[in-house]
Backbone and ligand atoms as CSV (ligand in chain L), in Angstrom:
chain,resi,resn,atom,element,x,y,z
A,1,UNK,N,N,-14.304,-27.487,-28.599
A,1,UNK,CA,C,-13.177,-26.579,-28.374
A,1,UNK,C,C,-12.647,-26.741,-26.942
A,2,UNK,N,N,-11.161,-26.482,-26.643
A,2,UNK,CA,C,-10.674,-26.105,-24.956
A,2,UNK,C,C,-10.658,-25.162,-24.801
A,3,UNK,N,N,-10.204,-24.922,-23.509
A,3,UNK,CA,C,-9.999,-23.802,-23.095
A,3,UNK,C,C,-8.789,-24.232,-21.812
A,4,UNK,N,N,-7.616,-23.431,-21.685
A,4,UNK,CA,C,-7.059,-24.032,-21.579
A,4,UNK,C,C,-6.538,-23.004,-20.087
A,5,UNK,N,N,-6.833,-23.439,-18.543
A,5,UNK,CA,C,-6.713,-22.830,-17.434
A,5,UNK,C,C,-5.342,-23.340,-16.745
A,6,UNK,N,N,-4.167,-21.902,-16.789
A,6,UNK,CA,C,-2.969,-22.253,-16.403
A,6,UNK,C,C,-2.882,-21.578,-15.272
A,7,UNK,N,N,-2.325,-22.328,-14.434
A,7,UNK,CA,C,-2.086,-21.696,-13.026
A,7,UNK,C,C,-0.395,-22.069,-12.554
A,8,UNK,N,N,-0.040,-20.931,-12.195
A,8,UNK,CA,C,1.791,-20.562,-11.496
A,8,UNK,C,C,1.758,-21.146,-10.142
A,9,UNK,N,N,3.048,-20.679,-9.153
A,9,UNK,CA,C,3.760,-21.303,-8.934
A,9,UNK,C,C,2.654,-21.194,-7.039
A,10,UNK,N,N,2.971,-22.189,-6.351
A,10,UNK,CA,C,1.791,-22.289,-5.150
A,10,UNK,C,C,0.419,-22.609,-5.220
A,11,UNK,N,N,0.013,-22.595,-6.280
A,11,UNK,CA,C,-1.409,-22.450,-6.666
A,11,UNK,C,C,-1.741,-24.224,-6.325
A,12,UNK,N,N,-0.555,-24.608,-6.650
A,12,UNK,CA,C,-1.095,-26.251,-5.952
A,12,UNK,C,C,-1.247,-26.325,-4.834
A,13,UNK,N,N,-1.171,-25.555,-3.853
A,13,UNK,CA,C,-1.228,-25.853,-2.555
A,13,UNK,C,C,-2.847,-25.329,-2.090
A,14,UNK,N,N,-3.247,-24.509,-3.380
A,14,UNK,CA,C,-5.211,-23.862,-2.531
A,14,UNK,C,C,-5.618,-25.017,-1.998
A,15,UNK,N,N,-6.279,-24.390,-1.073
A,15,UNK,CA,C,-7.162,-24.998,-0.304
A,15,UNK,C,C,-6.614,-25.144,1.486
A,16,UNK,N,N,-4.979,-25.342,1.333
A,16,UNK,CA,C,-4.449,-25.285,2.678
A,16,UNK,C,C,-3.230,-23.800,2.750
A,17,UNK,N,N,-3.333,-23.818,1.722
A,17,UNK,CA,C,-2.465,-22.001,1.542
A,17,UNK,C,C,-3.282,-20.782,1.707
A,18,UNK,N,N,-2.836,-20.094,2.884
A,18,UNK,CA,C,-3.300,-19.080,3.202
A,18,UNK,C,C,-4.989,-19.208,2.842
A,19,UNK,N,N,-5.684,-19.493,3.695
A,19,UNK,CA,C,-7.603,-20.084,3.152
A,19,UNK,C,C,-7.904,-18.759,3.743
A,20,UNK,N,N,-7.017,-18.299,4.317
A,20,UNK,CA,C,-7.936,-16.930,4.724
A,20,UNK,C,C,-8.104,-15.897,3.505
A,21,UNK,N,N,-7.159,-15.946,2.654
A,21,UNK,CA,C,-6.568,-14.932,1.625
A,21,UNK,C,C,-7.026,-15.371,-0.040
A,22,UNK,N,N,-6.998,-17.271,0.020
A,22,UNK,CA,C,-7.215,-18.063,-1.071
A,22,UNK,C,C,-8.676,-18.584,-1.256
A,23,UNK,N,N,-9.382,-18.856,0.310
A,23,UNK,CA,C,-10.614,-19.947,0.253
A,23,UNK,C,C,-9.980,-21.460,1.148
A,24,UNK,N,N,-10.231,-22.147,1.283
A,24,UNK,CA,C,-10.408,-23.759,1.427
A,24,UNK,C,C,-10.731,-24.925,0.698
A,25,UNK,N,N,-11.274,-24.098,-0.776
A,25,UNK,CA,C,-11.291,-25.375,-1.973
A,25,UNK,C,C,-9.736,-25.159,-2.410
A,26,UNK,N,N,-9.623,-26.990,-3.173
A,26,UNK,CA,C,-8.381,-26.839,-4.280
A,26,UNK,C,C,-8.790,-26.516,-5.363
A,27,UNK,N,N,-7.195,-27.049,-5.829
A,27,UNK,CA,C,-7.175,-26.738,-7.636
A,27,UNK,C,C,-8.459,-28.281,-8.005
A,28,UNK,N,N,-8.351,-29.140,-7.525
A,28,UNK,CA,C,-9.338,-30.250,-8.129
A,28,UNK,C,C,-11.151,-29.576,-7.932
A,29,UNK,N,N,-11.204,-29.098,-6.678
A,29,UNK,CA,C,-12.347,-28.486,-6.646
A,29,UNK,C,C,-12.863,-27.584,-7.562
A,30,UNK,N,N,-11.700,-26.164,-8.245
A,30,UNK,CA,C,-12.032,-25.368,-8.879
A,30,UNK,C,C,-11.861,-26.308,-10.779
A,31,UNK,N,N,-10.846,-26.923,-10.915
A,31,UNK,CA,C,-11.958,-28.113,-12.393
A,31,UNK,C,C,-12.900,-28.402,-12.602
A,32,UNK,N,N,-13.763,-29.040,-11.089
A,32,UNK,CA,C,-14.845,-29.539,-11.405
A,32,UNK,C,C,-16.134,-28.429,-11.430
A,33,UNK,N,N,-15.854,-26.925,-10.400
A,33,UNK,CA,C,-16.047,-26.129,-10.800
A,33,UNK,C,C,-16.544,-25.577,-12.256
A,34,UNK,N,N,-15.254,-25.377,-13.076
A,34,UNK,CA,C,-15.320,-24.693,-14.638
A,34,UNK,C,C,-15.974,-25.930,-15.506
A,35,UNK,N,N,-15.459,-27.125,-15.004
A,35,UNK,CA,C,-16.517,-28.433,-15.996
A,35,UNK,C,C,-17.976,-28.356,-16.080
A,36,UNK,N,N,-18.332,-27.896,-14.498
A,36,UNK,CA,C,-19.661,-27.706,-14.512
A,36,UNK,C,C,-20.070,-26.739,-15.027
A,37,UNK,N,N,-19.458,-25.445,-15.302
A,37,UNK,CA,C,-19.979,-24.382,-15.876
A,37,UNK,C,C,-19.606,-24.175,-17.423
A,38,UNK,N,N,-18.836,-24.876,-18.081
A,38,UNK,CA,C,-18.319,-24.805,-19.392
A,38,UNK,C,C,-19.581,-25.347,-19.901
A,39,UNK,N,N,-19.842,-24.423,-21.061
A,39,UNK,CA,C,-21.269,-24.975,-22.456
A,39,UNK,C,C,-20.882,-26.657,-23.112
A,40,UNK,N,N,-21.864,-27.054,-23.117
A,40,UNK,CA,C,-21.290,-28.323,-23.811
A,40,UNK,C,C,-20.377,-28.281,-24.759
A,41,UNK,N,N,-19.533,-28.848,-25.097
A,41,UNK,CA,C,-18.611,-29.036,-25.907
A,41,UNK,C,C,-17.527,-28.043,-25.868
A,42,UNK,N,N,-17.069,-27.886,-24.576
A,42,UNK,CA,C,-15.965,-27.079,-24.185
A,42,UNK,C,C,-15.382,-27.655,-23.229
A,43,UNK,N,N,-14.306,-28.000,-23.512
A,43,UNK,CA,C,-13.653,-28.945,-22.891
A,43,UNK,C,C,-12.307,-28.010,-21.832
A,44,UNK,N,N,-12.547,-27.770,-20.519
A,44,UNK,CA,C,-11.764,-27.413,-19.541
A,44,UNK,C,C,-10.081,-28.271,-19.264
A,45,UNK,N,N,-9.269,-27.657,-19.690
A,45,UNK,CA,C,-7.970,-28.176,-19.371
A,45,UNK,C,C,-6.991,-27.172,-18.341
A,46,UNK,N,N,-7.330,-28.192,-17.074
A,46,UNK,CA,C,-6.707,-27.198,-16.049
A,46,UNK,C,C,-5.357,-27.891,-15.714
A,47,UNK,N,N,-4.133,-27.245,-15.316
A,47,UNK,CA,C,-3.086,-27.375,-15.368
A,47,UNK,C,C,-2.308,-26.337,-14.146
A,48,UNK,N,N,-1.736,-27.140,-13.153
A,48,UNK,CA,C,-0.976,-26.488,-12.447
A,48,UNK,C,C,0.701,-26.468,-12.389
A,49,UNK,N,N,1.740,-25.906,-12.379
A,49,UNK,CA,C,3.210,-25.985,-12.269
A,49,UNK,C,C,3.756,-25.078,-11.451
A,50,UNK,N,N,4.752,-25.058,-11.020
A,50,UNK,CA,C,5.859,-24.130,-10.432
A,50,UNK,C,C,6.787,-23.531,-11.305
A,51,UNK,N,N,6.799,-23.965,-12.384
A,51,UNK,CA,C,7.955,-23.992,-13.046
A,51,UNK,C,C,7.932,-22.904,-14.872
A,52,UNK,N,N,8.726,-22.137,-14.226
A,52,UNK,CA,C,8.593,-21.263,-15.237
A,52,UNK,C,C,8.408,-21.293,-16.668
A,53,UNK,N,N,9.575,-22.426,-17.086
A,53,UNK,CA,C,9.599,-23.310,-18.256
A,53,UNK,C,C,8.521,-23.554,-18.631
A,54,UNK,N,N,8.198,-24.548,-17.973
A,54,UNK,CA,C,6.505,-25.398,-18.174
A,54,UNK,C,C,5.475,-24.536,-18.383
A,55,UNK,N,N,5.917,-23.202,-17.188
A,55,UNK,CA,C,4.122,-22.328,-18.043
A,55,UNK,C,C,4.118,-21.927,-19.454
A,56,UNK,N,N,5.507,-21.433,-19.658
A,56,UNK,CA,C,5.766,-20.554,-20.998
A,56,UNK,C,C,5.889,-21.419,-21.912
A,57,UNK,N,N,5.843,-22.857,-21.567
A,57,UNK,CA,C,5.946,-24.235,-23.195
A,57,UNK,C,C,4.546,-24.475,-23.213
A,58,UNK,N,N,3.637,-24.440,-22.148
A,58,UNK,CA,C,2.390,-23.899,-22.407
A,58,UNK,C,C,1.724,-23.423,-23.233
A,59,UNK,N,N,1.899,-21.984,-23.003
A,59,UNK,CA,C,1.736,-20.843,-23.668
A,59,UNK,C,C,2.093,-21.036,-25.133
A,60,UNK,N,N,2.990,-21.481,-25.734
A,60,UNK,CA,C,3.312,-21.653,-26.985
A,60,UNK,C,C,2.523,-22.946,-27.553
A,61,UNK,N,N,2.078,-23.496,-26.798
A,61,UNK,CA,C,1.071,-24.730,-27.082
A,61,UNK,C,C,-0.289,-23.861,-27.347
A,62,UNK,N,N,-1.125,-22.982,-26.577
A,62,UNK,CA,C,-1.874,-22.363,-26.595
A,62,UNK,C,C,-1.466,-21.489,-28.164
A,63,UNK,N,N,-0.703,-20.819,-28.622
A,63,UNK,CA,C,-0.507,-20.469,-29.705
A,63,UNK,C,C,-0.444,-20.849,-31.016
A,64,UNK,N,N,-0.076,-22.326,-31.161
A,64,UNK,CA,C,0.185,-23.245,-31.800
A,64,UNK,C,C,-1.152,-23.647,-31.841
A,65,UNK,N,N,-2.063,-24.090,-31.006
A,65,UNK,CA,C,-2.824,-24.894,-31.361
A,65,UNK,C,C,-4.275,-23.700,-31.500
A,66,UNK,N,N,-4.030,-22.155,-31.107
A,66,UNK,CA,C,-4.900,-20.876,-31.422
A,66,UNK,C,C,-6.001,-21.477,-29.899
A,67,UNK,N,N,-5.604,-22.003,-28.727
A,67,UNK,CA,C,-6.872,-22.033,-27.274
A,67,UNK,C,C,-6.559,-21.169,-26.759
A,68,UNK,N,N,-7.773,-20.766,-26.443
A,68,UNK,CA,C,-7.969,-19.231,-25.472
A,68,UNK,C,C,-7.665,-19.665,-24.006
A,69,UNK,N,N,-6.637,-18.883,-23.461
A,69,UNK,CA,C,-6.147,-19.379,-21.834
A,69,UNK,C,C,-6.688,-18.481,-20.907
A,70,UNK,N,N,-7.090,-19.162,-19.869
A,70,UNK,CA,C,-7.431,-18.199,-18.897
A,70,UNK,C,C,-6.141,-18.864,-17.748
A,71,UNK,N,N,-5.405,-17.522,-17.430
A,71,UNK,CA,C,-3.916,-17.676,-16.771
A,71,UNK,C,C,-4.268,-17.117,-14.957
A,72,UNK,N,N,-3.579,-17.853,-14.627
A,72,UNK,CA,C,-3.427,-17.080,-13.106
A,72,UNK,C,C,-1.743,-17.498,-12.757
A,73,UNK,N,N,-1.085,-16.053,-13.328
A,73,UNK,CA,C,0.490,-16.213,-13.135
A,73,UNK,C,C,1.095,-16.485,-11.369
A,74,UNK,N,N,0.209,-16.460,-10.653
A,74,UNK,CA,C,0.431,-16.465,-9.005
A,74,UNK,C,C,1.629,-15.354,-9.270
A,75,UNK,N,N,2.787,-15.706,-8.217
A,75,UNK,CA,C,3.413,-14.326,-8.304
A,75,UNK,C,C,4.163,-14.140,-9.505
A,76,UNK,N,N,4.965,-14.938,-10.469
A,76,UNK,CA,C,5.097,-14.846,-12.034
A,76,UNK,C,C,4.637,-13.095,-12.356
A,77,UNK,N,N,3.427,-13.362,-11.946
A,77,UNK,CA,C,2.065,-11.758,-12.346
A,77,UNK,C,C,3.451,-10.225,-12.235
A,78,UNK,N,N,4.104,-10.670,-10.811
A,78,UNK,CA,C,4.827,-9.580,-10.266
A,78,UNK,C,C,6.221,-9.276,-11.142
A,79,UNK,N,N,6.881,-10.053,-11.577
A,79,UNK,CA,C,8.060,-9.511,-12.142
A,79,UNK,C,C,8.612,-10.834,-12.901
A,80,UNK,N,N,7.646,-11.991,-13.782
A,80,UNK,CA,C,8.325,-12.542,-14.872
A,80,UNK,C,C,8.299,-11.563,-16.164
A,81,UNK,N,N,9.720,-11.139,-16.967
A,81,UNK,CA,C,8.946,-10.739,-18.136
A,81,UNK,C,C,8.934,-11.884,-19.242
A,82,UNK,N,N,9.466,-13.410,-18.843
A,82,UNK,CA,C,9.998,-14.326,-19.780
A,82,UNK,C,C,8.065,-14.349,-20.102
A,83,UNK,N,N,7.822,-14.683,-18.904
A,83,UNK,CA,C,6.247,-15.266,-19.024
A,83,UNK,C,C,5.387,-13.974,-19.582
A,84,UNK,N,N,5.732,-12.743,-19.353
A,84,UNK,CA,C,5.098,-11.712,-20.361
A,84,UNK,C,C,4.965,-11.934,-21.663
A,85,UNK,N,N,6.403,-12.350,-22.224
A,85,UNK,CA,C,6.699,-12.297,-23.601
A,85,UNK,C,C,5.784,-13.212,-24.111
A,86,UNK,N,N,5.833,-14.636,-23.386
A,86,UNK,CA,C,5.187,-15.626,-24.165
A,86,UNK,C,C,3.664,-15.299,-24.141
A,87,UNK,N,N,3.113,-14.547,-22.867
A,87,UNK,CA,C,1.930,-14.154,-22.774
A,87,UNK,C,C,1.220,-13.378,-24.075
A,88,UNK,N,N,2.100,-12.334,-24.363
A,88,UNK,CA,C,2.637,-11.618,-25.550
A,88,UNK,C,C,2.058,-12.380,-27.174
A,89,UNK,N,N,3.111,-13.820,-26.876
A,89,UNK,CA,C,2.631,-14.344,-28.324
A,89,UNK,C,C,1.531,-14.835,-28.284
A,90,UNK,N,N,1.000,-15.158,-27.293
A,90,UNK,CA,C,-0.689,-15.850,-27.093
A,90,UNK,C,C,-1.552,-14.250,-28.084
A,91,UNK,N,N,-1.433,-13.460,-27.336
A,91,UNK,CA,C,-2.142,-12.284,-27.680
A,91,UNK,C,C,-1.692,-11.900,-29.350
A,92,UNK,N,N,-0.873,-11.401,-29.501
A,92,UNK,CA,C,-0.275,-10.963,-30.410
A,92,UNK,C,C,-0.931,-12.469,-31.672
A,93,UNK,N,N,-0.871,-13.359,-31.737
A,93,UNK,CA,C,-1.496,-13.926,-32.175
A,93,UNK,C,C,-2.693,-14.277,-32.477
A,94,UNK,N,N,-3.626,-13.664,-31.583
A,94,UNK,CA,C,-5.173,-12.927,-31.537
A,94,UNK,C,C,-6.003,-14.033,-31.143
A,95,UNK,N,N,-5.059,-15.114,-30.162
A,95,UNK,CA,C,-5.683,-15.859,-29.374
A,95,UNK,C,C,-5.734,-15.131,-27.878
A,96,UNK,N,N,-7.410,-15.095,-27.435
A,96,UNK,CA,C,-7.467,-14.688,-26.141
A,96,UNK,C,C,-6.476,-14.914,-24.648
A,97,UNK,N,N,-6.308,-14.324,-23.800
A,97,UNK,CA,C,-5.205,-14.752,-22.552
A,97,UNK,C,C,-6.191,-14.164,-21.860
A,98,UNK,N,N,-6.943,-14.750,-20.564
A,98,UNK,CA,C,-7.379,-13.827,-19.558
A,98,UNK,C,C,-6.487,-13.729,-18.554
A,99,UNK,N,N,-5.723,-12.702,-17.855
A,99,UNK,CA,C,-4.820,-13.036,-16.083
A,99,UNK,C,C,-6.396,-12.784,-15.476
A,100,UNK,N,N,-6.263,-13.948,-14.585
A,100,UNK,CA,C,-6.749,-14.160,-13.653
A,100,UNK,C,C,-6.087,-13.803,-12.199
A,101,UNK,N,N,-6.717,-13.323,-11.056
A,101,UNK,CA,C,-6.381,-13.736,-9.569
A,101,UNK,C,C,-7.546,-14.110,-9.055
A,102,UNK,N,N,-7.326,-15.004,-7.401
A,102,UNK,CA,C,-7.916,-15.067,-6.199
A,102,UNK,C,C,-8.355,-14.013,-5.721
A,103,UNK,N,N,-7.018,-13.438,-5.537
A,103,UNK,CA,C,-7.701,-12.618,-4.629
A,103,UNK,C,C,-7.458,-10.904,-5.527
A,104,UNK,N,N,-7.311,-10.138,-4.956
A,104,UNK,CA,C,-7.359,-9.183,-5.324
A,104,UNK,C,C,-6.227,-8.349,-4.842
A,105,UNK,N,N,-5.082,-8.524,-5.876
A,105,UNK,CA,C,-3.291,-8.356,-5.489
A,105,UNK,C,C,-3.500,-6.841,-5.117
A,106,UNK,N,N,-4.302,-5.588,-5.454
A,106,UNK,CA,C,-4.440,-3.933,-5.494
A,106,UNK,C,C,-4.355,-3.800,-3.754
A,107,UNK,N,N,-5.150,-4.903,-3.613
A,107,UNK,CA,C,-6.009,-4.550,-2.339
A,107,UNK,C,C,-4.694,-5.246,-1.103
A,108,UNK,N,N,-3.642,-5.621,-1.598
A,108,UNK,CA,C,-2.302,-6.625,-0.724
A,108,UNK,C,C,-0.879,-5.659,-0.859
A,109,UNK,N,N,0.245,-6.512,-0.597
A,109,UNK,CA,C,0.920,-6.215,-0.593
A,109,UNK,C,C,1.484,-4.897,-1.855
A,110,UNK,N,N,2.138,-3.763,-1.516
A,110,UNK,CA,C,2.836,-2.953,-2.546
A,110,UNK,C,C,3.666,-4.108,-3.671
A,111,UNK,N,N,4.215,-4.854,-3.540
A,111,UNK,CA,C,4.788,-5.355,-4.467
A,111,UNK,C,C,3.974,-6.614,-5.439
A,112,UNK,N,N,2.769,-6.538,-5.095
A,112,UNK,CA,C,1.571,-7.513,-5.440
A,112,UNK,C,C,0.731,-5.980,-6.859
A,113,UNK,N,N,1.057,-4.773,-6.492
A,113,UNK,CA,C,0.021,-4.024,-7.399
A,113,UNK,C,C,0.699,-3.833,-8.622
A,114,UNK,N,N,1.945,-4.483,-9.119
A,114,UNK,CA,C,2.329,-4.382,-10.060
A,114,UNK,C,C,2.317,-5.339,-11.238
A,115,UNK,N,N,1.933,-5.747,-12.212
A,115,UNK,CA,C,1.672,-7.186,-13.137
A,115,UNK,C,C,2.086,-6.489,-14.097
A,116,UNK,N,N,3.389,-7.540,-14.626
A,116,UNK,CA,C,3.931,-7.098,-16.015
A,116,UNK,C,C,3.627,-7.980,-16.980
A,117,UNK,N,N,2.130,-8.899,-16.824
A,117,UNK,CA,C,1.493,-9.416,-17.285
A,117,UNK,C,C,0.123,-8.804,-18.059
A,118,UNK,N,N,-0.503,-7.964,-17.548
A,118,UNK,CA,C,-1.662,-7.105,-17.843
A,118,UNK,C,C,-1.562,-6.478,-18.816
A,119,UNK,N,N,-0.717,-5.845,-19.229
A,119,UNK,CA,C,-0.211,-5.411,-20.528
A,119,UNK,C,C,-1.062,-5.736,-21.807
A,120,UNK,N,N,-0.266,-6.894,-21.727
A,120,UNK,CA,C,-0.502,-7.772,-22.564
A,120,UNK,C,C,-1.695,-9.143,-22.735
A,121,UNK,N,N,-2.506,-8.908,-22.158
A,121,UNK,CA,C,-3.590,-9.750,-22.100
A,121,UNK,C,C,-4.453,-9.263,-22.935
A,122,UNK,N,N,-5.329,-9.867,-22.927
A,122,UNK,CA,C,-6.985,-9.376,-23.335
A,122,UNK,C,C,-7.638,-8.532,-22.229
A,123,UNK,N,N,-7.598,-9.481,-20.852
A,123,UNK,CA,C,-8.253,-8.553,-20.376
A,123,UNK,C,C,-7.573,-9.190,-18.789
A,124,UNK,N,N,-8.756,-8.502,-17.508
A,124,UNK,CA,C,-7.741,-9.107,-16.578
A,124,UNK,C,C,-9.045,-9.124,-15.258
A,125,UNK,N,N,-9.172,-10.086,-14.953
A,125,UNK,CA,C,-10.213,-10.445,-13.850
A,125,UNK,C,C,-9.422,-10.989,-11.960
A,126,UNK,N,N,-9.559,-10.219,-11.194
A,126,UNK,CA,C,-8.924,-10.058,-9.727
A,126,UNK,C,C,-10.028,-9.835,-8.759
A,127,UNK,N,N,-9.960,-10.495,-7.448
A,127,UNK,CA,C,-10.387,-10.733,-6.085
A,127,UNK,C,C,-11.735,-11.163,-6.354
A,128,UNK,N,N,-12.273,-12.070,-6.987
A,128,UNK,CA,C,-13.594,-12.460,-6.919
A,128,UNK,C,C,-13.497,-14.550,-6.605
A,129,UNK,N,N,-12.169,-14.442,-6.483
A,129,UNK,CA,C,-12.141,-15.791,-5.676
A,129,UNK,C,C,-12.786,-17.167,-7.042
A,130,UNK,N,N,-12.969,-18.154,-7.032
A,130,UNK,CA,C,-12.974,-18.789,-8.219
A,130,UNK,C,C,-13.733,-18.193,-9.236
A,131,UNK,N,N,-14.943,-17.272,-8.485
A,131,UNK,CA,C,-15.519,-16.694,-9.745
A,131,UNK,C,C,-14.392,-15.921,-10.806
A,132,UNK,N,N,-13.329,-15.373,-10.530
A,132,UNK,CA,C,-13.047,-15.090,-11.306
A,132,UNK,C,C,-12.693,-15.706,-12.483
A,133,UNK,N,N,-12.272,-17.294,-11.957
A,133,UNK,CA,C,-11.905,-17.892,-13.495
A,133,UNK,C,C,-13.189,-18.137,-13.766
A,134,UNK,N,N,-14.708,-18.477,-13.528
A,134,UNK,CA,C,-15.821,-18.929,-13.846
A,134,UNK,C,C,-16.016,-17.574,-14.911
A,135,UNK,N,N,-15.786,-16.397,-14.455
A,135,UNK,CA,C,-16.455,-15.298,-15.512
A,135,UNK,C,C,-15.210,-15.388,-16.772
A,136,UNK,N,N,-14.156,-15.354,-16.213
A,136,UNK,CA,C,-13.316,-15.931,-17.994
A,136,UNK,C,C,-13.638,-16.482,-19.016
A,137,UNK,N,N,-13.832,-17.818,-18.114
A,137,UNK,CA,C,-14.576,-18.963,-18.615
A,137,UNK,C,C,-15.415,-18.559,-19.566
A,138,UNK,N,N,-16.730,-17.619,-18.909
A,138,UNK,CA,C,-18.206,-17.140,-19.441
A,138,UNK,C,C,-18.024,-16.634,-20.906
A,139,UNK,N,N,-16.619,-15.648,-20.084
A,139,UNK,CA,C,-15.964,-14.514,-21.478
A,139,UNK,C,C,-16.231,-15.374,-22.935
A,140,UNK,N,N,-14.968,-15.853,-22.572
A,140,UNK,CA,C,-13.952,-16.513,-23.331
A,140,UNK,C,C,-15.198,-18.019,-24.467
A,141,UNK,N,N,-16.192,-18.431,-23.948
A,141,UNK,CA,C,-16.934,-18.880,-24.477
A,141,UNK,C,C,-18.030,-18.696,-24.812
A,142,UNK,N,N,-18.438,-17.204,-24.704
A,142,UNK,CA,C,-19.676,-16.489,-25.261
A,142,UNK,C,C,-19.417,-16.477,-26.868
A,143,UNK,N,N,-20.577,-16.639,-27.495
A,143,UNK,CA,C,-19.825,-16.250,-29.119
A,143,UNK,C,C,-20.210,-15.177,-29.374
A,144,UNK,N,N,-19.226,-14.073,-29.763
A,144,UNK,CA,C,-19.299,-12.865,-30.578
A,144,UNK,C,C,-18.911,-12.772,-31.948
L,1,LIG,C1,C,-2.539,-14.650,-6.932
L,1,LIG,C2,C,-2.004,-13.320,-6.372
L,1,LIG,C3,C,-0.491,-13.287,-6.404
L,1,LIG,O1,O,-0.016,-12.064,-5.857
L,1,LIG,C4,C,0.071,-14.418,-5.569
L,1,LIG,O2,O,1.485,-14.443,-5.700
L,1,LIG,C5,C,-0.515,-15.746,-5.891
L,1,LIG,C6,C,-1.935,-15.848,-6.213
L,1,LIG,C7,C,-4.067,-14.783,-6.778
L,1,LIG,O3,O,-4.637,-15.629,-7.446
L,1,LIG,O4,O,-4.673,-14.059,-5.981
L,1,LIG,O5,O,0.163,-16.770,-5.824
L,1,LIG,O6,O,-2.215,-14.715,-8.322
């Protein structure tokens, strides 16, 4: 099975973006990360874009093909509702969505405590820094 880890818009830059706020690993660091921690035969597909389009043709890939995503909308989180909706059909389809963050948006800026993403998820994991996608991960491939 995949699992399929989408990350928004800056998120290509971890490791030299804000390391005080993000860390100092990248996005290649945090793959090899979830590879190492994924159960055998779970295959990690990590994916970064800027581009709004691209997350939400994603997302309909994730629906289509029924993979559980673990998402980190970067700011998307704050006021896409295009990327809600599609978030929406992931769920609504009764394929898992985790939102993920770095850091912990409650604890930042006023315009960071709002996600019109959360809604609509499964569930929603913030400020535990890569662990947070590692416990998705955990979620999302425990069998219940
Ligand atoms: C983020 C938090 C967002 O507020 C921010 O826009 C990001 C990253 C995080 O992972 O902590 O780009 O989603």
């Amino acid at each position: 099975s995949t699992v399929l880890v989408l990350n928004g818009p800056n998120l290509g830059r971890l490791g030299s973006r804000e390391p005080d706020v993000y860390g100092s690993a990248d996005l290649d660091e945090l793959r090899a990360l979830l590879r190492a921690s994924a159960p055998a035969g779970v295959t990690v597909d990590l994916r970064q874009t800027d581009d709004e389009a691209e997350l939400i043709h994603w997302l309909y890939e994730a629906v289509d093909a029924g993979t559980p995503v673990i998402l980190n909308p970067a700011a998307f989180t704050h006021y896409s509702y295009a990327l809600r909706d599609a978030a929406a059909l992931v769920t609504k389809a009764g394929v898992p969505l985790i939102e993920v963050h770095i850091s912990n948006p409650h604890a930042r800026e006023t315009f960071r405590h709002t996600s019109v993403v959360s809604a609509v998820a499964t569930g929603v994991i913030a400020g535990l820094g890569f662990d947070s996608y590692r416990l998705a991960l955990n979620y999302l491939t425990t069998p219940r």
